[in-house]
N, CA, C and O atoms as a Tripos MOL2 file, in Angstrom:
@<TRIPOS>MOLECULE
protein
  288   287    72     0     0
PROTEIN
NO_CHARGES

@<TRIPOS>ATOM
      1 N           0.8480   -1.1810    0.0000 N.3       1 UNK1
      2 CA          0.0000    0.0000    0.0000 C.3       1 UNK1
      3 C           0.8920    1.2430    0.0000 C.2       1 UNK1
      4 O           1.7190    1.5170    0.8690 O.2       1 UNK1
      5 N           0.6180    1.9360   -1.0630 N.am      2 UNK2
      6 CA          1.2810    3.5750   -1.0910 C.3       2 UNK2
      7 C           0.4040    4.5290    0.0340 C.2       2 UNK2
      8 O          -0.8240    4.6150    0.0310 O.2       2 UNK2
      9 N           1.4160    5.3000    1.0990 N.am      3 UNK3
     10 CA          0.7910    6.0130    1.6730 C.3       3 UNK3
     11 C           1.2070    7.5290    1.3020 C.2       3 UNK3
     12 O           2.2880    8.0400    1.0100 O.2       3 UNK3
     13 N          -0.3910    8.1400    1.4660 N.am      4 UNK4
     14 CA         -0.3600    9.3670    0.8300 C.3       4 UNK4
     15 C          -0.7890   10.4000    2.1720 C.2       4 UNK4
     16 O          -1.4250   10.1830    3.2040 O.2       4 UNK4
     17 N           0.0690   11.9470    1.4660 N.am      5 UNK5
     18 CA          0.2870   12.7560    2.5040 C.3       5 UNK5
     19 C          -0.9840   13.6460    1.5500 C.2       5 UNK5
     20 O          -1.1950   13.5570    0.3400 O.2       5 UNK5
     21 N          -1.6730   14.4690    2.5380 N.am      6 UNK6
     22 CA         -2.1140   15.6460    2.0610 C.3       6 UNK6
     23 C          -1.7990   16.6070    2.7940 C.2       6 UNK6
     24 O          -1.3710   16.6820    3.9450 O.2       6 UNK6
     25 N          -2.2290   17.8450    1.4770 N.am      7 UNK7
     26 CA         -1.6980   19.1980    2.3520 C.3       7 UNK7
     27 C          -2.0630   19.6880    3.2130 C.2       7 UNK7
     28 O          -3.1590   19.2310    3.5370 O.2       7 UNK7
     29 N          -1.5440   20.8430    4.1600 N.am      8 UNK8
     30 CA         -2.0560   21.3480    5.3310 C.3       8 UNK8
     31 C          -3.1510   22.2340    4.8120 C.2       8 UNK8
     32 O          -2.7920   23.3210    5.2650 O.2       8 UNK8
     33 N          -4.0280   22.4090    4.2870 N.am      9 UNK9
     34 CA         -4.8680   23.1980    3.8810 C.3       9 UNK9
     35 C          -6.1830   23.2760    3.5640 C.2       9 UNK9
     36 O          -6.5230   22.2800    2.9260 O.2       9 UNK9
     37 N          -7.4420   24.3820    3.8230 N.am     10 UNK10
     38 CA         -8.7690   23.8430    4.1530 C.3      10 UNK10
     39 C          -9.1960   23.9840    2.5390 C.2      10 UNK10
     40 O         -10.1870   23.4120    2.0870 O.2      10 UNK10
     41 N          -8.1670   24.9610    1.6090 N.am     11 UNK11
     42 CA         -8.9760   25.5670    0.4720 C.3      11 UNK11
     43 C          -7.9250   24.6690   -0.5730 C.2      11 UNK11
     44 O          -6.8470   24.1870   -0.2230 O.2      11 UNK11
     45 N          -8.4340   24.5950   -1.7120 N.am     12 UNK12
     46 CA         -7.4140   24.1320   -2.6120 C.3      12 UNK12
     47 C          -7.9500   24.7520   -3.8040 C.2      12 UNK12
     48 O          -9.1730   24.7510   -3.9470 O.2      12 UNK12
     49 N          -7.0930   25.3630   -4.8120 N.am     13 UNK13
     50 CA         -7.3960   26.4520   -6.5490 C.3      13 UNK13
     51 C          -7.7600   25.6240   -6.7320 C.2      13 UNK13
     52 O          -8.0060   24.6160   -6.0700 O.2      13 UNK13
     53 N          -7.8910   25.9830   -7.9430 N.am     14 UNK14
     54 CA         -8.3580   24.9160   -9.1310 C.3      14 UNK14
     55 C          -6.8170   24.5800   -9.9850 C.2      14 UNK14
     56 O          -6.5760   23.8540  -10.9500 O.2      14 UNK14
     57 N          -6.2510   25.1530   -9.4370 N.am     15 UNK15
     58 CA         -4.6340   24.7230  -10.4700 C.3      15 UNK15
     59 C          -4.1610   23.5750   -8.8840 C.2      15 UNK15
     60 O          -4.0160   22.3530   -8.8440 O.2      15 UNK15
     61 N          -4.0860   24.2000   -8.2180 N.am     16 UNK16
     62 CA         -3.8100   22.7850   -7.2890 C.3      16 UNK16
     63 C          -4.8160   21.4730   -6.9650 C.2      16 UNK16
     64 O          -4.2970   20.5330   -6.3640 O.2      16 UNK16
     65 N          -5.8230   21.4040   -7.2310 N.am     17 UNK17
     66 CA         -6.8060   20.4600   -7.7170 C.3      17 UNK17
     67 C          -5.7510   19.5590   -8.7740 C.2      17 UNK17
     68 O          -5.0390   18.5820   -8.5440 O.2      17 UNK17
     69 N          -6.0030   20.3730  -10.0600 N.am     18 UNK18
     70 CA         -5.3920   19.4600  -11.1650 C.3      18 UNK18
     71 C          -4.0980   18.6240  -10.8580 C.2      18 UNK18
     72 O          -3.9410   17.4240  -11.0830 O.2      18 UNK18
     73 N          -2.8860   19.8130  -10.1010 N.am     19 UNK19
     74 CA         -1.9960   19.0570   -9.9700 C.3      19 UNK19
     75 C          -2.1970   18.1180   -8.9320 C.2      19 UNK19
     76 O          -1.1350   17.5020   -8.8460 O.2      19 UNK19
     77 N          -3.0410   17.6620   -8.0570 N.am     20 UNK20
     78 CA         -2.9480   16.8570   -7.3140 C.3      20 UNK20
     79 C          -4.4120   15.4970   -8.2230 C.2      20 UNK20
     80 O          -5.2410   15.0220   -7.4470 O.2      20 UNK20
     81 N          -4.4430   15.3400   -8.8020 N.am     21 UNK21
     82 CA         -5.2180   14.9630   -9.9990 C.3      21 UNK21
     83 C          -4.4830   14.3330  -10.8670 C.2      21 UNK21
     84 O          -4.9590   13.3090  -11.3560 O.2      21 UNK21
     85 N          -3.2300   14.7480  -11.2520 N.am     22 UNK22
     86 CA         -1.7880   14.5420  -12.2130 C.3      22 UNK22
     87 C          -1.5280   13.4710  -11.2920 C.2      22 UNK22
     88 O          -1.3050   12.4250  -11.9020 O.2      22 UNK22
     89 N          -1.4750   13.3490   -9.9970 N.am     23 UNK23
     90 CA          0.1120   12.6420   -8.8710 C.3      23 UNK23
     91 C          -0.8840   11.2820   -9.0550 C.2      23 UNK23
     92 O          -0.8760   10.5070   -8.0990 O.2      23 UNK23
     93 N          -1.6040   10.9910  -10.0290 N.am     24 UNK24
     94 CA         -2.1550    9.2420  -10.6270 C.3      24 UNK24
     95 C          -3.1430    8.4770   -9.2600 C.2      24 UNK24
     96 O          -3.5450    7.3250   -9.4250 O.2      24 UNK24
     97 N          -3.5290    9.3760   -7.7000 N.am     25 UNK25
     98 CA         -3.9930    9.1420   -6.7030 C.3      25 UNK25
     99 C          -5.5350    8.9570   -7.4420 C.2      25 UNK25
    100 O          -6.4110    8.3930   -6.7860 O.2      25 UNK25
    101 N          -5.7590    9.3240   -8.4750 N.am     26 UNK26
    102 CA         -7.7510    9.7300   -8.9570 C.3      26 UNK26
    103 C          -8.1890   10.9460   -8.3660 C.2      26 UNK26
    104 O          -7.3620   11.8450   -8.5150 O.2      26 UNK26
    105 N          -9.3780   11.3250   -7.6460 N.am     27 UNK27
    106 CA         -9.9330   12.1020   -7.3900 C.3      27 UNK27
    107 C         -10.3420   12.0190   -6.0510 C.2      27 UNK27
    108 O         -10.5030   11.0200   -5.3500 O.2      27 UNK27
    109 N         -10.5160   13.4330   -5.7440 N.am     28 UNK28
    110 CA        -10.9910   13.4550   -4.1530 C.3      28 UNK28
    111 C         -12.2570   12.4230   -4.0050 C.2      28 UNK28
    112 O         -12.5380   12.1560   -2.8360 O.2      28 UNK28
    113 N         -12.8960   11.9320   -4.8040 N.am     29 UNK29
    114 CA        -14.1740   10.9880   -4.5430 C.3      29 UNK29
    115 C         -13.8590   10.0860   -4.5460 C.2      29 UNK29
    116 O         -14.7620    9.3970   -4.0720 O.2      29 UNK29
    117 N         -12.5530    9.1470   -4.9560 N.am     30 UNK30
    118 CA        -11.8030    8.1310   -4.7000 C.3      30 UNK30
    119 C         -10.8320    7.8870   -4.0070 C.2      30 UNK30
    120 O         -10.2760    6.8010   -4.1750 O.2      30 UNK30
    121 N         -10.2980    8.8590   -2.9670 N.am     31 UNK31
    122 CA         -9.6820    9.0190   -2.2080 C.3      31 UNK31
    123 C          -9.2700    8.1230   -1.0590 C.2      31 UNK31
    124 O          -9.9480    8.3640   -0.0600 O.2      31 UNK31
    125 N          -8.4090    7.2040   -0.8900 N.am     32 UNK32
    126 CA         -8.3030    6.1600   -0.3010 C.3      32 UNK32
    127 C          -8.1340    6.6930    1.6100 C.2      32 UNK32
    128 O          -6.9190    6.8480    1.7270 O.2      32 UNK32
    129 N          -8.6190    6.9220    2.6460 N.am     33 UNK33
    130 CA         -8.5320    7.6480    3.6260 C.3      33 UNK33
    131 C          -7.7440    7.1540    4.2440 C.2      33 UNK33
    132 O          -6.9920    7.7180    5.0390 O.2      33 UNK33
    133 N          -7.7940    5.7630    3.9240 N.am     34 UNK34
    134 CA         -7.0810    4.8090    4.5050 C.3      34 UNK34
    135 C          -5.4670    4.5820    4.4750 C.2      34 UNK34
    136 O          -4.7640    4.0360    5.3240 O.2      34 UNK34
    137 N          -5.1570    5.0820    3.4200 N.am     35 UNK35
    138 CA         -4.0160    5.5990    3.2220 C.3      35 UNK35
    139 C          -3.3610    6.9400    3.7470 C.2      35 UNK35
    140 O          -2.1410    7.1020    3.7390 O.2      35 UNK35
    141 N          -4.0250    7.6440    4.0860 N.am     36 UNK36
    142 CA         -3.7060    8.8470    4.0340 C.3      36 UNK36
    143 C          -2.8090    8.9020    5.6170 C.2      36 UNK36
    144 O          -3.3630    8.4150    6.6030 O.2      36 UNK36
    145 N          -1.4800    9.4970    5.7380 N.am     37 UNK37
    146 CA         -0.7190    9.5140    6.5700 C.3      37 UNK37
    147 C          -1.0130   10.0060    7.5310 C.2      37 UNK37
    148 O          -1.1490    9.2200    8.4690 O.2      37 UNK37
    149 N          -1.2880   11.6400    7.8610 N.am     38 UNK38
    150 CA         -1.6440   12.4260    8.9640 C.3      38 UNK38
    151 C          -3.0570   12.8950    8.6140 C.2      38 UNK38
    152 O          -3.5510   13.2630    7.5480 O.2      38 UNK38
    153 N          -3.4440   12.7930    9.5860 N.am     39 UNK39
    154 CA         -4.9380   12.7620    9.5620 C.3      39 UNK39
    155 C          -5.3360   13.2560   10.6480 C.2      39 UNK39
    156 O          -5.8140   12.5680   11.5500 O.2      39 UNK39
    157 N          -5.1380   14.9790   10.7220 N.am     40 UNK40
    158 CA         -5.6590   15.5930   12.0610 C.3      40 UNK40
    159 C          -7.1940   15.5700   12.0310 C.2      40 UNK40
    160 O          -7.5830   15.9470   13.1360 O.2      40 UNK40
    161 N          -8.1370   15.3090   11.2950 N.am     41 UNK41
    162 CA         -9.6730   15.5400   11.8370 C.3      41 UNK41
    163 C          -9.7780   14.1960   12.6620 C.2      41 UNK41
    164 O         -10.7360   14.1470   13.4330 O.2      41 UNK41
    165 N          -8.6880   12.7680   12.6060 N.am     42 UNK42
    166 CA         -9.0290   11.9020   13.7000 C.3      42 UNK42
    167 C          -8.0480   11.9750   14.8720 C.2      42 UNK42
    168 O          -7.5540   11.0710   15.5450 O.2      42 UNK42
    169 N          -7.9380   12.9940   14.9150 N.am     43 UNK43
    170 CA         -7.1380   13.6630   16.7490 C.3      43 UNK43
    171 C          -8.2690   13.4650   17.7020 C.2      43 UNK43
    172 O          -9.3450   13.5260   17.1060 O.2      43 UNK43
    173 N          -8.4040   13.2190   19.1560 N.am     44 UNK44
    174 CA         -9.3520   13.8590   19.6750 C.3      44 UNK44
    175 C         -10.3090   14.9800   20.3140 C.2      44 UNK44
    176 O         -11.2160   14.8520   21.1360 O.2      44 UNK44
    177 N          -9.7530   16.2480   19.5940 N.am     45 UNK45
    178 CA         -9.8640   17.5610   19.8440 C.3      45 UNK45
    179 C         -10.1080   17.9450   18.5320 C.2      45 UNK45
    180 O          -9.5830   19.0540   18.4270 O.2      45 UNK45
    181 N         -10.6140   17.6380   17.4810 N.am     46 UNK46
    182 CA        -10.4000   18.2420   16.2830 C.3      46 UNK46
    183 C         -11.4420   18.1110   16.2050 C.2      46 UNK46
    184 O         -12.1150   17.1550   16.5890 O.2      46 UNK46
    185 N         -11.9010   19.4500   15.4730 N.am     47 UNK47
    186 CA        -12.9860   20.1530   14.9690 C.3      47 UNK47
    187 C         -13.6170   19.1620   13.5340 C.2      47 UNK47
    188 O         -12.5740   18.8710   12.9500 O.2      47 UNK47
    189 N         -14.4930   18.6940   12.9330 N.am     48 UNK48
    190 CA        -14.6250   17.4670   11.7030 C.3      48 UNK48
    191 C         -14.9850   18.9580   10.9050 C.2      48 UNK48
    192 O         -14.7080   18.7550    9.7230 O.2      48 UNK48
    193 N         -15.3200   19.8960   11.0120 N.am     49 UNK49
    194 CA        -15.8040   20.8060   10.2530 C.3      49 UNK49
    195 C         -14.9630   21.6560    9.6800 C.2      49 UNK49
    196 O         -15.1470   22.1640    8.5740 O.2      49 UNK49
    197 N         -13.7860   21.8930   10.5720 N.am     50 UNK50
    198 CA        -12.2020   22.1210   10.0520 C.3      50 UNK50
    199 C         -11.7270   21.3440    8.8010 C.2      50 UNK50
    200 O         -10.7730   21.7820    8.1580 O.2      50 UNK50
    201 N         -12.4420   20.0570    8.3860 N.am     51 UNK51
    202 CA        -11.4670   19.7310    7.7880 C.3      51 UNK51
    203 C         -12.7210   18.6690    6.3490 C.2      51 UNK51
    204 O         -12.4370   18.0350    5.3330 O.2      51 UNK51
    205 N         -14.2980   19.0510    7.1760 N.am     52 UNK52
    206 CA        -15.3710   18.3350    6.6290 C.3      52 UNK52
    207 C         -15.9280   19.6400    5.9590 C.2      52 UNK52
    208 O         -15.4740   20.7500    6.2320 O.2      52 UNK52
    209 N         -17.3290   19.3490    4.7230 N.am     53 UNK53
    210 CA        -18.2770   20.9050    4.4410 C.3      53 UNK53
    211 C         -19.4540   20.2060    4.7700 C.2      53 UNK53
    212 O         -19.7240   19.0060    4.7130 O.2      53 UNK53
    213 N         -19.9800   21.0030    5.0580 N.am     54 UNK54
    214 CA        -21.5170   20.4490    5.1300 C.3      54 UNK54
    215 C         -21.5360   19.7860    6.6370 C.2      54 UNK54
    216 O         -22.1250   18.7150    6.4850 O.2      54 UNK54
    217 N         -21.2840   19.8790    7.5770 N.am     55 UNK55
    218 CA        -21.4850   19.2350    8.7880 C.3      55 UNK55
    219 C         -21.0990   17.6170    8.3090 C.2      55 UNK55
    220 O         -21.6800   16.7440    8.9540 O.2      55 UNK55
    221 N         -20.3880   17.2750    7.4860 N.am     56 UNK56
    222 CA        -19.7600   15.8320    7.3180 C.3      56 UNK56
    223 C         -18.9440   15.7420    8.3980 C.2      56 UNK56
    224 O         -18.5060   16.7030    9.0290 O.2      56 UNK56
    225 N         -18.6640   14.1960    8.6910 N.am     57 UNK57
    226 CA        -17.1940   13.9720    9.2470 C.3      57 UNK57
    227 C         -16.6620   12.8730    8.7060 C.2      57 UNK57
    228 O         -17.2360   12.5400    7.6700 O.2      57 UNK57
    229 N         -15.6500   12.0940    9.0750 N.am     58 UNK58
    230 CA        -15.0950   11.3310    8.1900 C.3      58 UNK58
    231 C         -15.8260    9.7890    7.9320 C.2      58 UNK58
    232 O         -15.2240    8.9300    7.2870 O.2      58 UNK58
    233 N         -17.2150    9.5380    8.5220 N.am     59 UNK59
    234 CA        -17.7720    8.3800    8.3830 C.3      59 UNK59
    235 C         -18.6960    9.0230    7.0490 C.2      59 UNK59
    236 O         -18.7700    8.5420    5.9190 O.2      59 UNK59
    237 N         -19.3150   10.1730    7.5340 N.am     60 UNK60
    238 CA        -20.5480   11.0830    6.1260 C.3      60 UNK60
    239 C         -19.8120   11.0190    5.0760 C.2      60 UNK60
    240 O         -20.2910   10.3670    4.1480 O.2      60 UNK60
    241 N         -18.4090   11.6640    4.8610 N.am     61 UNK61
    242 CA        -17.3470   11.5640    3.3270 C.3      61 UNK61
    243 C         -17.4660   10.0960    3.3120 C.2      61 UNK61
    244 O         -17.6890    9.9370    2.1120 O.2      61 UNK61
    245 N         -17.4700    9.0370    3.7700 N.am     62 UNK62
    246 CA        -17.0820    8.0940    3.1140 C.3      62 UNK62
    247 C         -18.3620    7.5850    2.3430 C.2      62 UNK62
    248 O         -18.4660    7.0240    1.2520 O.2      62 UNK62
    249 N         -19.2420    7.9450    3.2170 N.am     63 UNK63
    250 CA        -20.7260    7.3530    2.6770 C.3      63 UNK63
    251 C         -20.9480    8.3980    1.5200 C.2      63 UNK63
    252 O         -21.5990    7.8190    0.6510 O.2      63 UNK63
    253 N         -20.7680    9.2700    1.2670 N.am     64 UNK64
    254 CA        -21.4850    9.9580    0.4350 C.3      64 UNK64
    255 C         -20.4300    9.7990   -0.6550 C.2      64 UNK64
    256 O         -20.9320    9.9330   -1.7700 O.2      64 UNK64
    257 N         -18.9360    9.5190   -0.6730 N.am     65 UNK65
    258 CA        -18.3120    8.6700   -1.8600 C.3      65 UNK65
    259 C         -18.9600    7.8370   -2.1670 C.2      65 UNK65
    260 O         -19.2530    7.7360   -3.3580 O.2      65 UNK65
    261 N         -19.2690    7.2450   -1.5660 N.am     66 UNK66
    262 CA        -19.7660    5.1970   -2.0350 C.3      66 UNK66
    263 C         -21.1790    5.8170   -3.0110 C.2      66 UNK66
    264 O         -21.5090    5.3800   -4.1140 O.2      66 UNK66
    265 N         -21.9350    7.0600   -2.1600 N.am     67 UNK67
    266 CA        -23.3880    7.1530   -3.1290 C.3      67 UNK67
    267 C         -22.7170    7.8200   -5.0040 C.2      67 UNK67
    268 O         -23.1170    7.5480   -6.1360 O.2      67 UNK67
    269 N         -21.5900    8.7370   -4.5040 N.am     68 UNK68
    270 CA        -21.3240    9.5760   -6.2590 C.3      68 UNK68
    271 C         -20.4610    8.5610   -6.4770 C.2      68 UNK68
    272 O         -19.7600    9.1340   -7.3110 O.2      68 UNK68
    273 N         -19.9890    7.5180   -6.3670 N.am     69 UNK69
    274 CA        -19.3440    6.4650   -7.3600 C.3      69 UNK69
    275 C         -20.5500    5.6430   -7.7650 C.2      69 UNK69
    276 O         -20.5830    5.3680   -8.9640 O.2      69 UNK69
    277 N         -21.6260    5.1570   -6.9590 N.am     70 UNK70
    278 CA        -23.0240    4.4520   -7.2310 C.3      70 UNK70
    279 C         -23.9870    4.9610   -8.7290 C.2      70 UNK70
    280 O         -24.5480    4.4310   -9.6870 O.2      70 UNK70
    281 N         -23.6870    6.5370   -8.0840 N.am     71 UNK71
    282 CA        -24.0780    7.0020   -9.0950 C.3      71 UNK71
    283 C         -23.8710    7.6140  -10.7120 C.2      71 UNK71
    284 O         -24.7040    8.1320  -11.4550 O.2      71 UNK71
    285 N         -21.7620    7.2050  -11.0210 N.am     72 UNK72
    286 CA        -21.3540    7.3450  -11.8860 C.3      72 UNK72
    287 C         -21.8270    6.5630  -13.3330 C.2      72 UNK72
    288 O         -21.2430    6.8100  -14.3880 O.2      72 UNK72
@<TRIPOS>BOND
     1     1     2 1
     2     2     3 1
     3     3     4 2
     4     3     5 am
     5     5     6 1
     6     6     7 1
     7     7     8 2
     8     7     9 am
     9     9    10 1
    10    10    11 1
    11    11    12 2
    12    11    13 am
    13    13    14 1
    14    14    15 1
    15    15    16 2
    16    15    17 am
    17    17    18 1
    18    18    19 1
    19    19    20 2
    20    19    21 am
    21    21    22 1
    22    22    23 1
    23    23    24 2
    24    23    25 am
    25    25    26 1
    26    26    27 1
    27    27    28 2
    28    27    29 am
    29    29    30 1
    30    30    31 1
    31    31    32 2
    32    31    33 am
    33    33    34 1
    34    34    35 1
    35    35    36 2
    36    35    37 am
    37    37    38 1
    38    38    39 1
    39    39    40 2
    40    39    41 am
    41    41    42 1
    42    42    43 1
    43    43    44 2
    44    43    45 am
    45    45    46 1
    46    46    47 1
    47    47    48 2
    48    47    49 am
    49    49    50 1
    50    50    51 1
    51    51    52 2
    52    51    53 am
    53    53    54 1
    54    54    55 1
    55    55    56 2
    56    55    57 am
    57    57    58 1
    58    58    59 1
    59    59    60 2
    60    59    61 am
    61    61    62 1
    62    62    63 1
    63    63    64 2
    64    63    65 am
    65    65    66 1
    66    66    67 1
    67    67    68 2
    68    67    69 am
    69    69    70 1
    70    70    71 1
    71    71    72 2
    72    71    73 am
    73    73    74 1
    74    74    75 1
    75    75    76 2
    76    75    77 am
    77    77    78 1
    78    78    79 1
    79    79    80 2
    80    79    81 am
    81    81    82 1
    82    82    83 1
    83    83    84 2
    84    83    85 am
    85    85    86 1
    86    86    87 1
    87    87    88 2
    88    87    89 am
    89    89    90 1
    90    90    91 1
    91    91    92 2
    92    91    93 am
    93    93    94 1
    94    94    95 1
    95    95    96 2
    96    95    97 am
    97    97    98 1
    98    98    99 1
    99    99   100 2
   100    99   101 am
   101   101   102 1
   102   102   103 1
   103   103   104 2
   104   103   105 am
   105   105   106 1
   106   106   107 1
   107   107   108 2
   108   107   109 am
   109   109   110 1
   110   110   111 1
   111   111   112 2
   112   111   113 am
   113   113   114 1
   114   114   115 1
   115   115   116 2
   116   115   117 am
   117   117   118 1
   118   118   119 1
   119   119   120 2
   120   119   121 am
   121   121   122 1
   122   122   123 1
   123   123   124 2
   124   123   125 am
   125   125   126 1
   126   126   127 1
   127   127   128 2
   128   127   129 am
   129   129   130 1
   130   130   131 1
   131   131   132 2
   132   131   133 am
   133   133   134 1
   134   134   135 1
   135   135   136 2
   136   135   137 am
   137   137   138 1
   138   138   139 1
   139   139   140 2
   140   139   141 am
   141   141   142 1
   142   142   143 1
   143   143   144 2
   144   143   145 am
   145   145   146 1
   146   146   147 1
   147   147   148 2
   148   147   149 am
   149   149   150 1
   150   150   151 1
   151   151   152 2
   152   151   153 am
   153   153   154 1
   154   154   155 1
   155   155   156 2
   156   155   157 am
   157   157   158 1
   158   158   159 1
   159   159   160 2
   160   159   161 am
   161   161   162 1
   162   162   163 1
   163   163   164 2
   164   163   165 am
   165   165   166 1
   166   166   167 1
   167   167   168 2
   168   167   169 am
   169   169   170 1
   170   170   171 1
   171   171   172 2
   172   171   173 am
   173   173   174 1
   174   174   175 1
   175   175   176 2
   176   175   177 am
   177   177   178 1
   178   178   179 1
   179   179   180 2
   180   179   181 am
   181   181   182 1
   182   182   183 1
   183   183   184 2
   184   183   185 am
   185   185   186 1
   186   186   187 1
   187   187   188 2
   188   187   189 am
   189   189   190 1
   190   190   191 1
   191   191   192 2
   192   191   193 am
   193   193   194 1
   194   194   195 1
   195   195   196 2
   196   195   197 am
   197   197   198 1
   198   198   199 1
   199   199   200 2
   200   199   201 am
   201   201   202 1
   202   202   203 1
   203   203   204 2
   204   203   205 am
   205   205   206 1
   206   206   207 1
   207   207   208 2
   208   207   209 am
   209   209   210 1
   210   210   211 1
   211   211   212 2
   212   211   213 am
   213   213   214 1
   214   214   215 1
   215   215   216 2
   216   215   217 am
   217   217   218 1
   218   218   219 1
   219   219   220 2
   220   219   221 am
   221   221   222 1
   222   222   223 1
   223   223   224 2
   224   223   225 am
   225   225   226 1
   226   226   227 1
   227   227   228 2
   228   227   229 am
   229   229   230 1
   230   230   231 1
   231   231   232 2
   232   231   233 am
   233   233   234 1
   234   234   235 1
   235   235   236 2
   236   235   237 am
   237   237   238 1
   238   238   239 1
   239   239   240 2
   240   239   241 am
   241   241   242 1
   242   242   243 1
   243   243   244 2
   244   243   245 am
   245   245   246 1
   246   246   247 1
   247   247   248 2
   248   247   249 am
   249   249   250 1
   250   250   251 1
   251   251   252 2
   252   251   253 am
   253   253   254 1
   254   254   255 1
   255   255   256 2
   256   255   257 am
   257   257   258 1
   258   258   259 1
   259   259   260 2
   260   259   261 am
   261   261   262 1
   262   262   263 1
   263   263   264 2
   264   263   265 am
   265   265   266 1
   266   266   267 1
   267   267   268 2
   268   267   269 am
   269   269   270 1
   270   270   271 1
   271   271   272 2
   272   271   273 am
   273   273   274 1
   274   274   275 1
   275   275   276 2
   276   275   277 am
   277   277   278 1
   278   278   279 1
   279   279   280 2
   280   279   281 am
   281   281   282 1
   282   282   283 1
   283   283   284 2
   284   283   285 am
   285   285   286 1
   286   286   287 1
   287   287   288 2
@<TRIPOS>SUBSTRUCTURE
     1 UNK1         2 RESIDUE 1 A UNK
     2 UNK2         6 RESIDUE 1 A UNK
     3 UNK3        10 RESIDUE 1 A UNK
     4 UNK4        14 RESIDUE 1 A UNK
     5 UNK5        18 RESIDUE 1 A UNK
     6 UNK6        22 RESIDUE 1 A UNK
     7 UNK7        26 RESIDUE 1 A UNK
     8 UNK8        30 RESIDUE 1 A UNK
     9 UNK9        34 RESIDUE 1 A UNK
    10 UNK10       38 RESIDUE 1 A UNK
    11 UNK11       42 RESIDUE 1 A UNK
    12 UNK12       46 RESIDUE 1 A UNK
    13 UNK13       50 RESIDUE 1 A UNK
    14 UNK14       54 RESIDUE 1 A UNK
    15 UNK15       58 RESIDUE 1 A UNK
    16 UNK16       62 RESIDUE 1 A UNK
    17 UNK17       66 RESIDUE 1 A UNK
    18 UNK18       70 RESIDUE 1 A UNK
    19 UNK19       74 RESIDUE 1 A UNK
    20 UNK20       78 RESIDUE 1 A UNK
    21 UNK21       82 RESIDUE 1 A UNK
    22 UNK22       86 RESIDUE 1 A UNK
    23 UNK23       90 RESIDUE 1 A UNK
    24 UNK24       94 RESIDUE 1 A UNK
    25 UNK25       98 RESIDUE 1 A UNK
    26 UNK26      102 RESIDUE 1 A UNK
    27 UNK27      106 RESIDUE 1 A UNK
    28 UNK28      110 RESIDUE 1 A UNK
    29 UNK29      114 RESIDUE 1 A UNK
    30 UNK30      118 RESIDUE 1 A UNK
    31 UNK31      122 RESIDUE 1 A UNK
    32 UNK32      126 RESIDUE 1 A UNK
    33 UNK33      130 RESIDUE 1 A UNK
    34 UNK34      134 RESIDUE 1 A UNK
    35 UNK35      138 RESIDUE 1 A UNK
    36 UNK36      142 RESIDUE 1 A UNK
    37 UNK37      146 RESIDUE 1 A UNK
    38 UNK38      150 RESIDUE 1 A UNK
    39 UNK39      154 RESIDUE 1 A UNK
    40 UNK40      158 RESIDUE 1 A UNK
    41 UNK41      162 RESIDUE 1 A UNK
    42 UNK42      166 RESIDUE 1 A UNK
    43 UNK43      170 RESIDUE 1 A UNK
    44 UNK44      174 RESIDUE 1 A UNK
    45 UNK45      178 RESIDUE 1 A UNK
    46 UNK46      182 RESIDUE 1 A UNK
    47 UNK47      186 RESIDUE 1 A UNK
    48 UNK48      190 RESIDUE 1 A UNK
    49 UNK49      194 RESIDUE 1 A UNK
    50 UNK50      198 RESIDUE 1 A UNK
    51 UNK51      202 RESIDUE 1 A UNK
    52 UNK52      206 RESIDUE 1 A UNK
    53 UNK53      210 RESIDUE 1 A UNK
    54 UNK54      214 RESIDUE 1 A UNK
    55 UNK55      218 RESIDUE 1 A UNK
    56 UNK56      222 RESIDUE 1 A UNK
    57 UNK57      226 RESIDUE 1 A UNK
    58 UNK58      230 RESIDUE 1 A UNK
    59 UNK59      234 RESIDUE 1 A UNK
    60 UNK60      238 RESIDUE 1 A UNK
    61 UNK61      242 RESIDUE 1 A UNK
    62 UNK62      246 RESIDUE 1 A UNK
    63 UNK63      250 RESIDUE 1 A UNK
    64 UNK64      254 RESIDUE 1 A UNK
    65 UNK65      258 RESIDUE 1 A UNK
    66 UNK66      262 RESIDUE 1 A UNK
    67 UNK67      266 RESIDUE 1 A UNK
    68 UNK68      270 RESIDUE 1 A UNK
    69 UNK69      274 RESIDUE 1 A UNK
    70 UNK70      278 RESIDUE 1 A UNK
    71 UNK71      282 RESIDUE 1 A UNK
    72 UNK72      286 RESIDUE 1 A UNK
């Protein structure tokens, strides 16, 4: 398993979108979480909204991937 870092950051352009789109990972809707190295929204002090939209947290992102891949 390749483990992947993401950036420290709540906003991302649209030119940093693409390039992180390029690095062959797919798309934020395929996003393996499970991989993902540092992962401050599962601290126990962390805000899920810091790092979620919509009042998600990291169980809602996963479910609501599984519905827009269902629905591709």
């Amino acid at each position: 398993m390749q483990w992947l870092k993401l950036p420290k950051q709540t906003r991302v352009t649209p030119e940093e979108y693409r390039e992180f789109l390029s690095l062959g990972h797919g798309e934020i809707f395929t996003l393996d979480l499970d991989r993902v190295i540092d992962a401050p929204w599962r601290a126990p002090n962390a805000n899920p909204s810091d790092y979620f939209n919509y009042g998600m947290n990291e169980r809602g992102w996963r479910e609501y991937c599984r519905k827009v891949e269902q629905y591709r």
